[in-house]
VMD Tcl script that builds the backbone (N, CA, C; Angstrom):
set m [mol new atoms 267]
animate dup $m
set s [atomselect $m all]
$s set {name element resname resid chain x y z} {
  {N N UNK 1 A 0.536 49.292 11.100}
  {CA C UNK 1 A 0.189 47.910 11.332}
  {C C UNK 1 A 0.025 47.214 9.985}
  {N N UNK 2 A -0.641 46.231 9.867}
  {CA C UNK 2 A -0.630 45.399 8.846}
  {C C UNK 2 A -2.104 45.550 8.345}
  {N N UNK 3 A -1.639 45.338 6.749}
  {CA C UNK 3 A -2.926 45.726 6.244}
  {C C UNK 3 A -3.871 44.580 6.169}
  {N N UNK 4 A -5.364 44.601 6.172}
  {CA C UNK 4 A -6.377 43.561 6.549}
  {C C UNK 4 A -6.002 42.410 4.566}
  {N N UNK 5 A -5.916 43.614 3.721}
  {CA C UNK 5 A -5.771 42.752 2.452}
  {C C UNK 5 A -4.365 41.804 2.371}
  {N N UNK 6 A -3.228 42.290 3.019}
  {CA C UNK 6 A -2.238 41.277 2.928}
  {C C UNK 6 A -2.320 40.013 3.983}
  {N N UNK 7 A -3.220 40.178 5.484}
  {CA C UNK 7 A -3.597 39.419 6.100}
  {C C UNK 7 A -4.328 38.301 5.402}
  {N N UNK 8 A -5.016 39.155 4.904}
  {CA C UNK 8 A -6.657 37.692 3.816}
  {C C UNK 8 A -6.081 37.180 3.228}
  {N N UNK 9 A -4.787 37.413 2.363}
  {CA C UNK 9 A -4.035 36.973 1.227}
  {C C UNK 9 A -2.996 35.736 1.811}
  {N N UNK 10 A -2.159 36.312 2.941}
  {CA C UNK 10 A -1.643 35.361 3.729}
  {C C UNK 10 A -2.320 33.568 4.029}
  {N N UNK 11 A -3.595 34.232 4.745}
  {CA C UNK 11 A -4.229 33.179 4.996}
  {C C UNK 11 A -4.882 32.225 3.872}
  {N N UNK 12 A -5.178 32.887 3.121}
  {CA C UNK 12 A -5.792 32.165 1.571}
  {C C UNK 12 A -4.163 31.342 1.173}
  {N N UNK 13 A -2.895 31.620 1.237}
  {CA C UNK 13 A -1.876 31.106 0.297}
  {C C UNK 13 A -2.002 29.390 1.729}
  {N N UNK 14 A -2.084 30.082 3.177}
  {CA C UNK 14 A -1.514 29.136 3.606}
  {C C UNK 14 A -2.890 27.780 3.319}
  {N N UNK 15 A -4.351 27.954 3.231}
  {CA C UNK 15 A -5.062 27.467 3.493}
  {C C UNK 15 A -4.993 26.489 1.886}
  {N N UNK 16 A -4.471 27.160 0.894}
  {CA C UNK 16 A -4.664 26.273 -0.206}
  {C C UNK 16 A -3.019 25.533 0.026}
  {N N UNK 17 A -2.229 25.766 0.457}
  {CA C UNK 17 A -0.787 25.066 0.946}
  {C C UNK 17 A -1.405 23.817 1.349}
  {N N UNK 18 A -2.347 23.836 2.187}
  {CA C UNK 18 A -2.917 22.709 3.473}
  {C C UNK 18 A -3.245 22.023 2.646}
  {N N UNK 19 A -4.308 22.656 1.597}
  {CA C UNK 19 A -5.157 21.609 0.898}
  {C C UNK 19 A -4.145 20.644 -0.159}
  {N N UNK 20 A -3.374 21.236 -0.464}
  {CA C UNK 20 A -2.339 21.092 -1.728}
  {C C UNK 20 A -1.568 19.615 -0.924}
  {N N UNK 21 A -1.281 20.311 0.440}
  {CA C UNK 21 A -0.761 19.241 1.520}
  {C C UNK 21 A -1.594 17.665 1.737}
  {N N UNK 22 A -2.493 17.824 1.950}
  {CA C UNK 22 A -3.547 17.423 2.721}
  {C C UNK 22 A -3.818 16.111 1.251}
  {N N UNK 23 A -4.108 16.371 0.079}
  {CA C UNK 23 A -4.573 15.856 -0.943}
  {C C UNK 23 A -3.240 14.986 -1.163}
  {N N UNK 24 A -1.927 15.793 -1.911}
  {CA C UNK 24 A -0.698 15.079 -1.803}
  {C C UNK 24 A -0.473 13.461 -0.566}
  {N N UNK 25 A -0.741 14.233 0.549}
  {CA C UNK 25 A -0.081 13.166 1.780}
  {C C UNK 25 A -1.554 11.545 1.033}
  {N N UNK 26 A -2.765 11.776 0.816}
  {CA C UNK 26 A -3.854 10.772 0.372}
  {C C UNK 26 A -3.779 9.868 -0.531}
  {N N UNK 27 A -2.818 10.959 -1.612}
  {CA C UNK 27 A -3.094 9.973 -2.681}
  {C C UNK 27 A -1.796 9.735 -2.878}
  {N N UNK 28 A -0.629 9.806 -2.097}
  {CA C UNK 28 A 0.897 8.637 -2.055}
  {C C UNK 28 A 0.733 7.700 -2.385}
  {N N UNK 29 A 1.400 7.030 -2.744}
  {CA C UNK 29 A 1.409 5.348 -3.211}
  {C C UNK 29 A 1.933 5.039 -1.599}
  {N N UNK 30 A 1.558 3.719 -0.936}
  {CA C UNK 30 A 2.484 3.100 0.232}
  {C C UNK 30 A 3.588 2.759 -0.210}
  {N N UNK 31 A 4.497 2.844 0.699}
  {CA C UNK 31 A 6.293 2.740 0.871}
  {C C UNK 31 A 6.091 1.264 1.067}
  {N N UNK 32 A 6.933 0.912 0.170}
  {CA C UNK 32 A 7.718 -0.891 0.599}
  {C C UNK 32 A 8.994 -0.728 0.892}
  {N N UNK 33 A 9.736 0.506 1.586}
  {CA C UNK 33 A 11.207 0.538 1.873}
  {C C UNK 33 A 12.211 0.780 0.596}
  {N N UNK 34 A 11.408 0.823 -0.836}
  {CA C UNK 34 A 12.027 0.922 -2.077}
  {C C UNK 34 A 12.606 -1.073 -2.252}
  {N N UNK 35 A 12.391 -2.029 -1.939}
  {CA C UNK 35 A 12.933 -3.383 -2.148}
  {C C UNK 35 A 11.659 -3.572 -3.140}
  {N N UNK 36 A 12.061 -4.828 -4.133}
  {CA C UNK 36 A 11.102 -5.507 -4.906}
  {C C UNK 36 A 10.564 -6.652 -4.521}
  {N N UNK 37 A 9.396 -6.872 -5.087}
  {CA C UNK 37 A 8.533 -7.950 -4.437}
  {C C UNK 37 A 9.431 -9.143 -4.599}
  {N N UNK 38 A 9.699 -10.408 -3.876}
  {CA C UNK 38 A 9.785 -11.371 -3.655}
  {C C UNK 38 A 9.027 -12.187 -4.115}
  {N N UNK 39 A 9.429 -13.631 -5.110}
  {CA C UNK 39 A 8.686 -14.493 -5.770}
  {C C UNK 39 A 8.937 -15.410 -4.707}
  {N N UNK 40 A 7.490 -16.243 -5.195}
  {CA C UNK 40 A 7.062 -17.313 -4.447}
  {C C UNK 40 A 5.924 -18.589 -5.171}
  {N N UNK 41 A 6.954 -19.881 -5.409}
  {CA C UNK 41 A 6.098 -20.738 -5.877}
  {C C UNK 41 A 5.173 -21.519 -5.329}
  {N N UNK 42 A 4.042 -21.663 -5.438}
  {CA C UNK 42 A 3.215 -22.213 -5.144}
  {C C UNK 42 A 3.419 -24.050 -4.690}
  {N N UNK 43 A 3.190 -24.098 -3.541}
  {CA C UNK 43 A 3.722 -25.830 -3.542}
  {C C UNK 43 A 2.388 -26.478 -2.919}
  {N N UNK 44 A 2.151 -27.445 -3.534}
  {CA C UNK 44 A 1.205 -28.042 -3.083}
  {C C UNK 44 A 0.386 -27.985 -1.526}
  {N N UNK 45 A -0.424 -28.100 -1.478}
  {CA C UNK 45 A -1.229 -27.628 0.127}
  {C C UNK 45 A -1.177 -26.432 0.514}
  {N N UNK 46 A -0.997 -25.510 -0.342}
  {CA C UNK 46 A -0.425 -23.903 0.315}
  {C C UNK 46 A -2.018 -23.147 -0.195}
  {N N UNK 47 A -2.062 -22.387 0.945}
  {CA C UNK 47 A -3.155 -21.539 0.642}
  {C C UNK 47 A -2.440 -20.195 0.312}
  {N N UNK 48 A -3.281 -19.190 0.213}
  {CA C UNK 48 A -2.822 -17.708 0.498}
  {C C UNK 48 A -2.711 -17.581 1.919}
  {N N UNK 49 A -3.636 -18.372 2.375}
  {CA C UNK 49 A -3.493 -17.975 3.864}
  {C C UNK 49 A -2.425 -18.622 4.664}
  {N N UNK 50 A -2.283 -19.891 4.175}
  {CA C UNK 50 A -0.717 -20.585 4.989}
  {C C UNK 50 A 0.621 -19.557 4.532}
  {N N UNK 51 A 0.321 -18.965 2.922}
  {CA C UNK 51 A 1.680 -18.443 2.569}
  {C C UNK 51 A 1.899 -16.813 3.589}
  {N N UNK 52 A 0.577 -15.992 3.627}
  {CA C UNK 52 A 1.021 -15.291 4.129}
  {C C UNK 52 A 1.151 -15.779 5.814}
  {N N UNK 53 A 0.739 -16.161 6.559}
  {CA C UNK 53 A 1.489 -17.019 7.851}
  {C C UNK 53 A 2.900 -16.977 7.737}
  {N N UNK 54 A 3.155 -18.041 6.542}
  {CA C UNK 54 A 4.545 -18.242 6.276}
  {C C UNK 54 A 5.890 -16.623 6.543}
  {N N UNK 55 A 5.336 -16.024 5.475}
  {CA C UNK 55 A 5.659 -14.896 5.211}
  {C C UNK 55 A 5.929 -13.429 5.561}
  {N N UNK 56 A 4.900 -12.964 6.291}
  {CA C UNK 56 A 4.309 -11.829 6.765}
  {C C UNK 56 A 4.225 -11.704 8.852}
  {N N UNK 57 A 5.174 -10.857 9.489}
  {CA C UNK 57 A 4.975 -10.876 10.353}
  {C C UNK 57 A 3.665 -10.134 10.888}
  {N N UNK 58 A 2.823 -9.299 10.121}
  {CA C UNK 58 A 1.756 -8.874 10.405}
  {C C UNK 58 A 0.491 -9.895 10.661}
  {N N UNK 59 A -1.111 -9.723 10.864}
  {CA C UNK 59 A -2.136 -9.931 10.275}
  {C C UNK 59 A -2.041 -10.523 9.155}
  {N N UNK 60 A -2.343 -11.781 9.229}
  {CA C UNK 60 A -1.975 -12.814 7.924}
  {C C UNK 60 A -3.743 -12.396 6.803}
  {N N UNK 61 A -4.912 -11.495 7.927}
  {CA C UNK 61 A -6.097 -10.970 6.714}
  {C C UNK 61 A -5.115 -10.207 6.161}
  {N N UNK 62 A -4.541 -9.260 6.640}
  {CA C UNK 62 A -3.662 -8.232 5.839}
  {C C UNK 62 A -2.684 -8.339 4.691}
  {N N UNK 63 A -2.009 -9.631 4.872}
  {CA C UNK 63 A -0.960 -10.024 4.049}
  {C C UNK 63 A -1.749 -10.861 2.618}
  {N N UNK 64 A -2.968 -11.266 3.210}
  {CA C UNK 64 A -3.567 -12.235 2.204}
  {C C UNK 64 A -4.134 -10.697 1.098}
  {N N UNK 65 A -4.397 -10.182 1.898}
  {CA C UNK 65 A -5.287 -8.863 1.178}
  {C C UNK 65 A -3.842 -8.545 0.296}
  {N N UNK 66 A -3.185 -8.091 0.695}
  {CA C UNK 66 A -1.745 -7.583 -0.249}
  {C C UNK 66 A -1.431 -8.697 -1.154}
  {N N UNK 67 A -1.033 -9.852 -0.878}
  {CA C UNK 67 A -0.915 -10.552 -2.081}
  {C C UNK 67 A -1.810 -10.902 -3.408}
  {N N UNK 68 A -3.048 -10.872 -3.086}
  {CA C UNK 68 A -3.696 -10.766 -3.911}
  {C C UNK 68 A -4.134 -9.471 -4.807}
  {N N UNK 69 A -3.808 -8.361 -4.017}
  {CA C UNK 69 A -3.384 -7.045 -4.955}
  {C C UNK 69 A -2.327 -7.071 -5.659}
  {N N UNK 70 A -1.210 -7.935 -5.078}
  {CA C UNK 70 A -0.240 -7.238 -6.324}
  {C C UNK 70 A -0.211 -8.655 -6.965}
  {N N UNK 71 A -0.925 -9.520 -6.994}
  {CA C UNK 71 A -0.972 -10.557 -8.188}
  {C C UNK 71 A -2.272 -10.110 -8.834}
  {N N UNK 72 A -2.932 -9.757 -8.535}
  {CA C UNK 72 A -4.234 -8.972 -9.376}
  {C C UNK 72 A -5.888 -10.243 -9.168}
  {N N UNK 73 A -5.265 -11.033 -8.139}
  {CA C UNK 73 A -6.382 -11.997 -7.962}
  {C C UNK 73 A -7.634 -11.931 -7.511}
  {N N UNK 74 A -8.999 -11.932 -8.165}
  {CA C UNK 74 A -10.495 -11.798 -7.643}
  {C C UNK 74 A -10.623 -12.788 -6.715}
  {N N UNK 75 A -10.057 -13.621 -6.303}
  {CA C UNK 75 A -10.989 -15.206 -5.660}
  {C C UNK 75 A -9.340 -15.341 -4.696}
  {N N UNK 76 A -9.431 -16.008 -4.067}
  {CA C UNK 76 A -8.300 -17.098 -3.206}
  {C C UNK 76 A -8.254 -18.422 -3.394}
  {N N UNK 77 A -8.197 -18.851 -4.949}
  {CA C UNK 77 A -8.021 -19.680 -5.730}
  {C C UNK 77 A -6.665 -19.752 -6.172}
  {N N UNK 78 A -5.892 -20.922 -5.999}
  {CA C UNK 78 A -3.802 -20.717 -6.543}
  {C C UNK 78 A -4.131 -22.117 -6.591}
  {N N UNK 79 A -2.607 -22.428 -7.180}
  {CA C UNK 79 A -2.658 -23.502 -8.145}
  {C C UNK 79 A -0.976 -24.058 -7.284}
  {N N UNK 80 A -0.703 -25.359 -7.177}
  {CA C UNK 80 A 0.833 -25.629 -6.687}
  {C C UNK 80 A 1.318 -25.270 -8.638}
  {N N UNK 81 A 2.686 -24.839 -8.346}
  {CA C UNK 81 A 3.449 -24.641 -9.186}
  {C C UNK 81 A 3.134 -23.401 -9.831}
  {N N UNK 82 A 2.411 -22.655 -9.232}
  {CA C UNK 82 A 1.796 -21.318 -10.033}
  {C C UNK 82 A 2.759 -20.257 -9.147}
  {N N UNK 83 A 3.390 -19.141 -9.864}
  {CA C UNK 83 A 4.452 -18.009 -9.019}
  {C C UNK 83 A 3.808 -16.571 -8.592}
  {N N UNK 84 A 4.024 -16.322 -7.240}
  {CA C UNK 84 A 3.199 -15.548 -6.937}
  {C C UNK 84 A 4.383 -14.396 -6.705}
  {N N UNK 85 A 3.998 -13.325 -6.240}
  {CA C UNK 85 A 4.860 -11.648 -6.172}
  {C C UNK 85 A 4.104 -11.852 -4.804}
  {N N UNK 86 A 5.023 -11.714 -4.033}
  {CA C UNK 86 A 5.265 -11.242 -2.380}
  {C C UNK 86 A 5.648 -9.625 -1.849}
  {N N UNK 87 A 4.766 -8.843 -1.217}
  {CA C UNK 87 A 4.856 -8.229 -1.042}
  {C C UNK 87 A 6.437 -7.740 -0.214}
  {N N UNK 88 A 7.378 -6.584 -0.605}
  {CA C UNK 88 A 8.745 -6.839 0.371}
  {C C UNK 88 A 8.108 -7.020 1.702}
  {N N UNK 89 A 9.449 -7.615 2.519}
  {CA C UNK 89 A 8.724 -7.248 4.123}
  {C C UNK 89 A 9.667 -6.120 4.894}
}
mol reanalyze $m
mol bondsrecalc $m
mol representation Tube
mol addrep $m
């Protein structure tokens, strides 16, 4: 039969596999389909929140949240004529 030490050993390779797994799948970056962000100028009366409306077939909290990550913005403060990075869709 099989010996109890190659059993323990088995299970130890697969259990740090998992973890190795498990950590990898967390700290991925999210997929945008590989496309680049899309620019977008700011035009007068536009919020973040009208642009992502505009923009985003999701949750326009969601889209507002993404645009302001990848423009690097603390506040929901924009300016008309100011260029923003659109998340791909």
């Amino acid at each position: 039969m099989f010996d109890i030490r190659i059993l323990r050993s088995v299970g130890l390779l697969l259990a740090i596999l998992s973890l190795v797994l498990v950590i990898g799948l967390r700290t991925a970056p999210d997929s945008q389909g590989g496309q680049e962000p899309q620019t977008y100028i700011v035009q007068p009366g536009d919020s973040l929140w009208t642009i992502a409306e505009q923009t985003d077939d999701g949750d326009p909290r969601d889209a507002v949240g993404r645009i302001k990550e990848l423009n690097h913005l603390s506040g929901s403060t924009i300016q008309a004529g100011q260029t923003l990075l659109l998340p791909a869709a």
